[in-house]
N, C-alpha and C positions, 0 to 999 in steps of 0.2 A: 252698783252692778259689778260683777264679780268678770275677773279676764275672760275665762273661757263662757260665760253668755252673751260676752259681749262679742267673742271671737265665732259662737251659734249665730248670733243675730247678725255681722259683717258675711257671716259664709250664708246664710239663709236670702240675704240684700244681693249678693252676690248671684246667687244660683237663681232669684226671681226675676232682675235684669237678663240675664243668658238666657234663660228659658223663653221671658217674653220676644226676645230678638229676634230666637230662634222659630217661634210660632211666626213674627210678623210678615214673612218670607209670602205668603197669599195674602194677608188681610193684616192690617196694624194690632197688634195684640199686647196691651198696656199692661204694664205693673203700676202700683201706687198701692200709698195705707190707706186704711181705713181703720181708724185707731189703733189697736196693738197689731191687728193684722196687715198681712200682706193680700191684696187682687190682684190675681193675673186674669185680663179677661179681653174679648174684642172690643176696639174704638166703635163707638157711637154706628150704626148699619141703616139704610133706610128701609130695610126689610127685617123686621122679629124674627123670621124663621129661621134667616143664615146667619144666628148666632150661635158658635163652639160651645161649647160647656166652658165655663171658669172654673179658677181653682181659687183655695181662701189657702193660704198659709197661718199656721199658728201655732205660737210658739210661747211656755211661759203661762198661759191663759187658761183659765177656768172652762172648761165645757159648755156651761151653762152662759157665759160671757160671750164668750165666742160663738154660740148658736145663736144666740140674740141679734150681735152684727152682723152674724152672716142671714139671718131672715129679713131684717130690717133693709139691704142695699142687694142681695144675692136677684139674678134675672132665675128666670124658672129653672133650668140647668146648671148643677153646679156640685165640686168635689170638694170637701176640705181634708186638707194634709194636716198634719199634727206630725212638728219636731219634737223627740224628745231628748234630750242627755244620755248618754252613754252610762251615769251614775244612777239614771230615778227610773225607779221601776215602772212601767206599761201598761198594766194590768189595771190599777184604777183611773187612767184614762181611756182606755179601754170599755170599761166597764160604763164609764158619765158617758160616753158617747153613744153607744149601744140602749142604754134607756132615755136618749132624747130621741132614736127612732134613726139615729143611722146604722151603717155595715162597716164591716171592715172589709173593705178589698184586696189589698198588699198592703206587706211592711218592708221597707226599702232601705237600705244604711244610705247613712246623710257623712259623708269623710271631709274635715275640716284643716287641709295643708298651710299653713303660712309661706306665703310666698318669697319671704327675706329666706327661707331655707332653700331653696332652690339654684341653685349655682344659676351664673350668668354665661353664657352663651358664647364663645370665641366672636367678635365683631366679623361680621363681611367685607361690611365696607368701614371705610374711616368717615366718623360724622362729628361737625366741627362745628362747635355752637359760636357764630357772626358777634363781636362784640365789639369792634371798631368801624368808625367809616372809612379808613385808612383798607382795613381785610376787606371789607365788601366794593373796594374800589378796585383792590386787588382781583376780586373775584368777576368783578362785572369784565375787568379786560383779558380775562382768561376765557368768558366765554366769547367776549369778541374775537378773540384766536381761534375760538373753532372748538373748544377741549368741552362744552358742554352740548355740542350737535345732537342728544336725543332730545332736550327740553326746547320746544318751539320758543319764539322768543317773548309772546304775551306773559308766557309762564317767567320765564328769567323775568323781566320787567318783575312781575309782582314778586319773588322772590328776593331782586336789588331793593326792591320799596320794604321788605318786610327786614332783611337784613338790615340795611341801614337805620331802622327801627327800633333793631335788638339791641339791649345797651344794658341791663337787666343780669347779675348773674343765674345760673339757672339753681331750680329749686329740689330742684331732684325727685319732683312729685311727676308721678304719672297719671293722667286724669285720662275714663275714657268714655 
């Protein structure tokens, strides 16, 4: 797999988590594969009729591939998106789509940033990763002075438990 599809398919993973997030705000609205493709669609409903329309994301795949799995698992309602490269011409997928009996609705630019290019942000505050029980003894008798008064004290407790836990250097990975 070549950088930039593999950097299509991270920003396409990418944009289909936000998207679902952003629907789930009224009703839980799931991503997941369904072999090369991407569903965004509603969680399980006890009523058929208050289901949204899904979308099928697809990227890379045959027309004819791709209308197969999207018939075989698609509920009655449903859009399929088709990603393509900035390099591969449109037009004959375009065309496979149009004689299996869909439309074209819009065409959208899909912008793919790498996030290591993005400068980092001045800190607000100072955040200090706990890696002795020595600091976090430190820290627990600073809030018995008084210096942590907005966090109630159940929260400190699990914070002294979770500190005194941390021992681990950190990995620099952001997970969300």
């Amino acid at each position: 797999m070549t950088t930039a599809k593999r950097d299509i398919e991270a920003a396409i993973e990418v944009f289909v988590h936000g998207f679902s997030t952003d629907k789930s705000r009224s009703f839980p609205y799931e991503a997941s594969r369904v072999g090369p493709l991407w569903l965004m669609r509603d969680a399980e409903r006890k009523n058929a009729r208050d289901y949204r329309g899904e979308e099928w994301i697809v990227h890379d795949v045959a027309a004819e591939e791709a209308d197969a799995i999207v018939r075989q698992h698609a509920r009655p309602s449903f859009a399929v998106s088709v990603v393509i490269a900035n390099d591969g011409p449109d037009e004959p997928t375009r065309t496979a789509y149009k004689a299996l009996g869909y439309r074209l609705l819009r065409t959208e630019g899909f912008f793919v940033q790498s996030l290591r290019q993005i400068p980092d942000p001045p800190a607000i505050v100072s955040i200090e990763r706990v890696r002795t029980a020595e600091r976090a003894a430190q820290l627990e008798r600073s809030y018995a002075g008084g210096h942590f008064q907005t966090i109630n004290s159940a929260t400190m407790r699990r914070f002294a438990s979770m500190w005194r836990s941390m021992a681990t250097p950190s990995s620099g990975v952001c997970a969300a």
